[in-house]
Structure formats: structure tokens, C-alpha cells
C-alpha positions as CSV (number, residue, x, y, z in Angstrom):
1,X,-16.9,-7.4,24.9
2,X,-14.2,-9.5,26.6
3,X,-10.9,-8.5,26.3
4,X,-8.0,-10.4,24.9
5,X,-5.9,-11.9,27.6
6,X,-2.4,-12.6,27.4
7,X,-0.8,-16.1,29.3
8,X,2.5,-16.7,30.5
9,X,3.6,-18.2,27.3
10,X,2.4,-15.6,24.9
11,X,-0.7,-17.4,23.8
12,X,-3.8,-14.9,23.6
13,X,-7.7,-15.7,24.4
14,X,-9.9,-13.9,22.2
15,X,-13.4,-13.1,22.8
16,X,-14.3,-15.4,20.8
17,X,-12.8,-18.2,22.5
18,X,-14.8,-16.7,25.7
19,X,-17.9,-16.3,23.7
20,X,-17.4,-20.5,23.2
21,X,-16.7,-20.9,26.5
22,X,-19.4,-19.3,28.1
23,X,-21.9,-21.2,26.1
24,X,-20.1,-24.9,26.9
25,X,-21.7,-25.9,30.2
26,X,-20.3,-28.3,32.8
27,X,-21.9,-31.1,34.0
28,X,-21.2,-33.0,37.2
29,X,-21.2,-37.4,36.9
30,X,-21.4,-39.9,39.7
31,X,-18.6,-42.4,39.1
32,X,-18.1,-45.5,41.0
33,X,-17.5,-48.8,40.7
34,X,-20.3,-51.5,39.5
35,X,-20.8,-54.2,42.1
36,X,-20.0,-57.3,40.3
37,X,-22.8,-59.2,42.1
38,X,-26.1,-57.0,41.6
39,X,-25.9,-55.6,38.1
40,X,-26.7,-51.3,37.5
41,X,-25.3,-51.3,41.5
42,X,-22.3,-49.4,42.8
43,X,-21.0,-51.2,45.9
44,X,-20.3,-48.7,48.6
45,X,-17.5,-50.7,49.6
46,X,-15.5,-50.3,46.2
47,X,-16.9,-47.2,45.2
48,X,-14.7,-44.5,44.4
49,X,-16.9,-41.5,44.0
50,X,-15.5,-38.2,42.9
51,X,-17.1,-35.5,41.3
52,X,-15.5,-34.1,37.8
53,X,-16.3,-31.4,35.9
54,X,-16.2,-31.9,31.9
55,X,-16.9,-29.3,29.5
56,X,-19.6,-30.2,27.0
57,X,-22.1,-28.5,24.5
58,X,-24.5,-29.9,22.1
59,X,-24.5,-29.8,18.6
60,X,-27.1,-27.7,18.5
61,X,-24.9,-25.2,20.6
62,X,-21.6,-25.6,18.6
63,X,-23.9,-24.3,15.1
64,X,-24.7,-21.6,17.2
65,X,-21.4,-20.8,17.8
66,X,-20.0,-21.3,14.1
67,X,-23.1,-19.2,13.0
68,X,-22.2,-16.7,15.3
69,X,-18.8,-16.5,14.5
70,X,-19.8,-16.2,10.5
71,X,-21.9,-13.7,11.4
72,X,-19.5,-11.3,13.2
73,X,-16.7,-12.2,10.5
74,X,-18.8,-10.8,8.0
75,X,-19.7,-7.8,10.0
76,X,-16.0,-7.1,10.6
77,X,-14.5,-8.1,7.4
78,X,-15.5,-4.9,5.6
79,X,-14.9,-2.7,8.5
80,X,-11.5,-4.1,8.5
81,X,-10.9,-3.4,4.7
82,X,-12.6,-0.2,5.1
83,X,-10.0,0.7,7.7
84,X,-7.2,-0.6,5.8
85,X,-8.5,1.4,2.6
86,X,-8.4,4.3,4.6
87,X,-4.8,4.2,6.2
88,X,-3.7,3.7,2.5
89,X,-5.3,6.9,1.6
90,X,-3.5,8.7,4.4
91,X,-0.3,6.8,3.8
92,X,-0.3,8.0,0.5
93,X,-1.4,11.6,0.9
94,X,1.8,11.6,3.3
95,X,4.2,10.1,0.4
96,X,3.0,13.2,-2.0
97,X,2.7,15.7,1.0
98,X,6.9,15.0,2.1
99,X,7.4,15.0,-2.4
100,X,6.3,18.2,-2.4
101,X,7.8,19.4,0.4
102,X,11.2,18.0,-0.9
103,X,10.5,20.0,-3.9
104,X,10.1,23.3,-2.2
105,X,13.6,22.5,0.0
106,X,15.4,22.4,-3.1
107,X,13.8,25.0,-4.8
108,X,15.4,26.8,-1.6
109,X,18.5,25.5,-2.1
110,X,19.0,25.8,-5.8
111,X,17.6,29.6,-6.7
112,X,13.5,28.7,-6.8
113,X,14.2,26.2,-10.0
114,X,12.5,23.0,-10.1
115,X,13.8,19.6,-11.3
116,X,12.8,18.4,-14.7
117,X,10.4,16.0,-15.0
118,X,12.0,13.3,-16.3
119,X,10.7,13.0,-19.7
120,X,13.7,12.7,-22.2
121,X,14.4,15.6,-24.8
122,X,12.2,14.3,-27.5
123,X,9.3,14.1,-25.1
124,X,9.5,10.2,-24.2
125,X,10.9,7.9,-22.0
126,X,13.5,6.7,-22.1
127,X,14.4,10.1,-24.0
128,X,17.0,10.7,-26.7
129,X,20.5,12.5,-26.4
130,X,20.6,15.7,-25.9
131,X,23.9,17.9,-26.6
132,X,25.6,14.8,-25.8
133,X,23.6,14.1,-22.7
134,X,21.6,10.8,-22.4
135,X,17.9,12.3,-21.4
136,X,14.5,11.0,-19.8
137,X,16.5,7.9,-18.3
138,X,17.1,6.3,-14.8
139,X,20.5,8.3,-14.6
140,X,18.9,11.6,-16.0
141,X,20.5,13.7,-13.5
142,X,18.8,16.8,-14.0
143,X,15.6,14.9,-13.5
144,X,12.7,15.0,-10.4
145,X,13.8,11.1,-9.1
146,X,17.3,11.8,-9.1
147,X,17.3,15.4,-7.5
148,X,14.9,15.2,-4.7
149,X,15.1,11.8,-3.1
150,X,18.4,12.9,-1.4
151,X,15.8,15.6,0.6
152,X,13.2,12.5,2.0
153,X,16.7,10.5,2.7
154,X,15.7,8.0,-0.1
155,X,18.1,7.0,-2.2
156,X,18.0,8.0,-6.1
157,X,16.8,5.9,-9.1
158,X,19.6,5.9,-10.9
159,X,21.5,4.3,-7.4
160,X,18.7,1.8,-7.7
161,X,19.3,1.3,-11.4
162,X,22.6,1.0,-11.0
163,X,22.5,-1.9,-8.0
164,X,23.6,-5.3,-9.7
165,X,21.1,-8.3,-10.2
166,X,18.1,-8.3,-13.4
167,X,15.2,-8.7,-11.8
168,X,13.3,-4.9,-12.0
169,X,10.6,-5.7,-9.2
170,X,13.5,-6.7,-6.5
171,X,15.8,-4.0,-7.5
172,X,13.8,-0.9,-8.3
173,X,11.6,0.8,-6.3
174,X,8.0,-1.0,-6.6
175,X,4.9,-1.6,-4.6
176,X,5.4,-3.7,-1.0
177,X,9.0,-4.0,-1.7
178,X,11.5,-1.1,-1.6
179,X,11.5,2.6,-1.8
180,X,8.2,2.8,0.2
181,X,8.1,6.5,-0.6
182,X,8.0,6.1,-4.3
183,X,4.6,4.4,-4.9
184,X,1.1,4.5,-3.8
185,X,0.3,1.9,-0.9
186,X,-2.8,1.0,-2.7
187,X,-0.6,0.3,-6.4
188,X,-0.2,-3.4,-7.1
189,X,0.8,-5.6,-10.1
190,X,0.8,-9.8,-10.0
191,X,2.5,-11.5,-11.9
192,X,0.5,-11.6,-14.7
193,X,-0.2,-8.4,-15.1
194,X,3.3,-7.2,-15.1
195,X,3.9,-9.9,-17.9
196,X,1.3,-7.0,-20.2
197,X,3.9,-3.7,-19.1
198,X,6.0,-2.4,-21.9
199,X,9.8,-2.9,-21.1
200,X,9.2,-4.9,-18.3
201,X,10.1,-2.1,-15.9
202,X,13.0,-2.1,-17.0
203,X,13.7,2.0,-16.4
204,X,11.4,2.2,-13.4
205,X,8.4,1.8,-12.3
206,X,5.8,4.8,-11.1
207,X,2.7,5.0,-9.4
208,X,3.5,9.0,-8.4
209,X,4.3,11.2,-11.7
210,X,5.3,14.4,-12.5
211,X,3.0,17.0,-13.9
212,X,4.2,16.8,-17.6
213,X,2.5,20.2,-18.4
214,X,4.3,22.2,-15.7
215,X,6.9,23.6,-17.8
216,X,4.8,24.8,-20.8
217,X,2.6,27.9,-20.1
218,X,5.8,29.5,-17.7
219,X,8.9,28.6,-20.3
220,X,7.1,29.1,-23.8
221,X,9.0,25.6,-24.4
222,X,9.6,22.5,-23.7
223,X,13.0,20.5,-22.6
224,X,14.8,21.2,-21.2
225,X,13.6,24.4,-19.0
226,X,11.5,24.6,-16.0
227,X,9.6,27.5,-14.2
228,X,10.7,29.0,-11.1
229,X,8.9,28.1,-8.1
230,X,8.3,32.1,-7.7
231,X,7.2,33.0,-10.7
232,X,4.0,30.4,-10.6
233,X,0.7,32.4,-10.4
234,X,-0.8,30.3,-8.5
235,X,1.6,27.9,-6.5
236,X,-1.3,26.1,-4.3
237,X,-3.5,25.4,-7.1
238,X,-0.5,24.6,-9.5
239,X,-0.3,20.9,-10.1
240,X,3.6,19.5,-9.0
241,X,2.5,15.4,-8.8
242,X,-0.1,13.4,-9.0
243,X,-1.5,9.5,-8.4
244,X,-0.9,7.8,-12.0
245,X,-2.4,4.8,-13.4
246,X,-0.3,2.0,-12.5
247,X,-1.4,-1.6,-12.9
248,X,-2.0,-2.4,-16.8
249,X,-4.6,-4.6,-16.8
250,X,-7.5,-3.4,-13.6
251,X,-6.3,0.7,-14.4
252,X,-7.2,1.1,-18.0
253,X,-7.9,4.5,-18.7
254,X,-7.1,4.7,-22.5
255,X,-5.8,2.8,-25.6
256,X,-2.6,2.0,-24.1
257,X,-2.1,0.6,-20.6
258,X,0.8,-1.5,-21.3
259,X,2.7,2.0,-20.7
260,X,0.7,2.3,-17.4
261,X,3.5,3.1,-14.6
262,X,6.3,3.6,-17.5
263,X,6.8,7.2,-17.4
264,X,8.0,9.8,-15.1
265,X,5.8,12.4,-15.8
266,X,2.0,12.4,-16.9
267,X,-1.4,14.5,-17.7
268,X,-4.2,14.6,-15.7
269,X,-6.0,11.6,-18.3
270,X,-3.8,9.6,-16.9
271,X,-4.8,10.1,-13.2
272,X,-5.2,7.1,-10.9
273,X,-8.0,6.7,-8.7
274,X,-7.0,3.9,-6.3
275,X,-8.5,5.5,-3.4
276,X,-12.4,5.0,-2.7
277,X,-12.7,6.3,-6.8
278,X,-10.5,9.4,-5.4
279,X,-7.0,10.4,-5.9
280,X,-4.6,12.1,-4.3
281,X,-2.5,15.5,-5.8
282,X,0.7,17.8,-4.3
283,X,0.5,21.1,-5.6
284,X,3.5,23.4,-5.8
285,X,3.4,25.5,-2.4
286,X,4.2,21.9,-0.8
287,X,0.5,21.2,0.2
288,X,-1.3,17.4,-1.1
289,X,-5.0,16.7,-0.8
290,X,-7.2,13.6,-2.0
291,X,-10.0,14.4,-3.9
């Protein structure tokens, strides 16, 4: 296969330009000058006879090129988007690996606890107030996307939240625009679909969620406690995060997607499976797989 080549000026051949050059042949012409007096003959004395070299192919040989070309496009198209899909899947097992590992860091830092999960006092989002603290809300505090950004170098939600301008999907963190670490590679919303979300984003938008359950079987309550990274049974089979629906309209997964991406923190119904039909999970010894 020939290899790209690079010019002077930047400009790059591709094989397939050789491919089309190789099959355009050159062809050599006679060219003279027709003597006036006897018609279809070149006078010797006003000939000018050079030979020139013109590149030319058939029609026949430029549909064998395009059919060529199509074919080879449509042999590397999915190989392409197979190999995209793929560096999403490891991009993303990254984002939840370095979550998980931020977890652990301040779990070190701050006696083994673990950040809430973001849900709000009364068990939604945004959350209610809670001995005169506002709960389950951009500038919860206390909560998993305010604690451990600060351990990946990202900057908090509520210092996204609290950036000026209205628009949710140019100042919060969402898919192909900022806070790369926040959302799955493979999480998108159009237009249109975002018109369907409840709230319009307006508290955040999340593609990675908390494991809503976490606190449960270890406090014997809810809100606002959390276990102890130590006292977990099993730490590399315990769930910490997870790849949650996102999109409301192509990720339905029960009766109400318009909340799809809404909420912090999640159960397992609500699992997203962007990747080949898999998903990816962290796990609270600071491991992630995809399954």
C-alpha cells in the first residue's frame, strides 16, 4: 500500500491518488504543423515536432476507479467506527478508573469517609433543606461532585454553576464541551432531544452517577451518612459509580426518561450501556471494568 507523502507545501498524496495515477496512462502525439498546400501533410520545413506526455484514462477506467474507491470506503468505514467505538470505551473506563481513585485519595485524607452522593435529604434532586442546609443541589458541599473534582484537578460543579451566562450546555459540564472528565465519551444529546429533559439541565447534567444504594446496608439509614471505605465487606466488588442513562429520547430504560442524566446518583435500572451493549463500573478499592 503506498504511503502518504508529504510536499513542500503541506499538501499530502494519498494512496488513493496513487491508486488513480497508476491506472491513467500516458500517451505520446506527433504534433506538427499542416502543410497548407497538400491537405492531412506536415511540411518538414514548418514542422515543429515535439513529443508530450498527457495523462489520460478512459471512462471505462475512471468507473473503475470510483468503484474501487466505494468499495474500500465501505470496507473501512466500519473499521473506522469500530475503532472509534473502542477508544470511547477505554476513554471512558479511564474517566471512572481516575473517579474512583479520587475517591480512595480522599477517603485517605478525610478518616476513610466517603462523599455523599448528592441526592438531597428527602431523597431527590434538587433535595430539600436540611437543618438549615440547602441539600442534593449544585452547591451541596458535602456532596461526591463538589468533594472529589479538586483530586482529578477539575474544577467543582457548583464553580461551574456558579459561572455567569444561562445557557446549561455551554456552562456546565456536558458531552464534547467542558469538563471532559465528567461524562461518558460515547453520551450525546441534539438539540431536540434535550428540548424532552426535565429542567433543562438546569442543576447539571450526568452521564457518570453515584451508586444511590451505597449508604443503606453499612449506615442503617439514609441522608445524610455514608460508610467508611474500611468498613465495606467487599471493597472491589462494592459498587462506587456507574455509566447512567443519559440521552432521553435513544436511552429509555423505564417510564420516565425525561429525568435521564438529571440526578447525581442512581440504581443499577438505570445503567447505561453505550458501549458495544456493555457498560462500564468503578468499584470502591479504586478499580473500573466494562462489562
Amino acid at each position: 500500500m503506498p504511503a502518504a507523502v508529504t510536499g513542500p507545501k503541506g499538501k499530502i498524496r494519498t494512496w488513493f491518488g496513487t491508486l488513480i495515477a497508476d491506472l491513467m496512462g500516458s500517451i505520446t502525439i506527433k504534433v506538427g504543423r499542416v502543410c497548407p498546400q497538400r491537405a492531412g501533410h506536415v511540411c518538414p520545413q514548418r514542422a515543429a515536432s515535439v513529443d508530450i506526455y498527457e495523462s489520460a484514462f478512459t471512462l471505462i477506467e475512471l468507473l473503475v476507479v470510483i468503484a474501487i474507491i466505494a468499495i474500500l470506503a465501505a470496507m473501512l468505514l466500519p473499521v473506522l467506527s469500530s475503532a472509534k467505538a473502542k477508544a470511547q470505551k477505554i476513554n471512558c473506563v479511564s474517566n471512572l478508573k481516575q473517579w474512583s481513585i479520587a475517591n480512595n485519595v480522599y477517603a485517605t485524607d478525610y478518616a476513610d469517609g466517603i462523599p455523599r452522593d448528592g441526592m438531597g435529604h428527602n431523597g431527590q434532586y434538587p433535595g430539600d433543606t436540611y437543618h438549615g442546609e440547602q441539600t442534593g443541589h449544585p452547591t451541596d458541599e458535602h456532596a461526591w461532585f463538589n468533594l472529589l473534582p479538586p483530586n482529578l484537578a477539575e474544577r467543582r460543579l457548583l464553580d461551574y454553576y456558579n459561572d455567569p451566562g444561562g445557557n446549561t450546555r455551554e456552562k456546565l459540564p456536558f458531552p464534547g464541551r467542558k469538563g471532559k472528565i465528567w461524562h461518558c465519551p460515547s453520551a450525546r444529546m441534539s438539540d431536540g432531544e434535550f428540548a424532552v429533559l426535565n429542567g433543562g439541565g438546569a442543576n447539571g447534567f450526568f452521564s457518570y452517577a453515584f451508586n444511590i444504594d451505597l449508604k443503606k446496608p453499612y449506615t442503617g439509614e439514609g441522608y445524610p451518612r455514608m460508610p467508611k471505605l474500611g468498613n465495606l465487606k467487599r471493597p472491589t466488588a462494592t459498587v462506587l459509580m456507574f455509566d447512567v442513562v443519559f440521552n432521553p429520547v435513544t436511552e429509555v430504560v423505564n417510564g420516565s426518561p425525561q429525568f435521564n442524566s438529571v440526578n447525581p446518583a442512581n440504581r443499577f435500572r438505570s445503567i447505561g450501556v453505550r458501549h458495544d451493549k456493555g457498560t462500564v463500573i468503578n468499584f470502591c478499592d479504586g478499580h473500573a471494568t466494562y462489562y
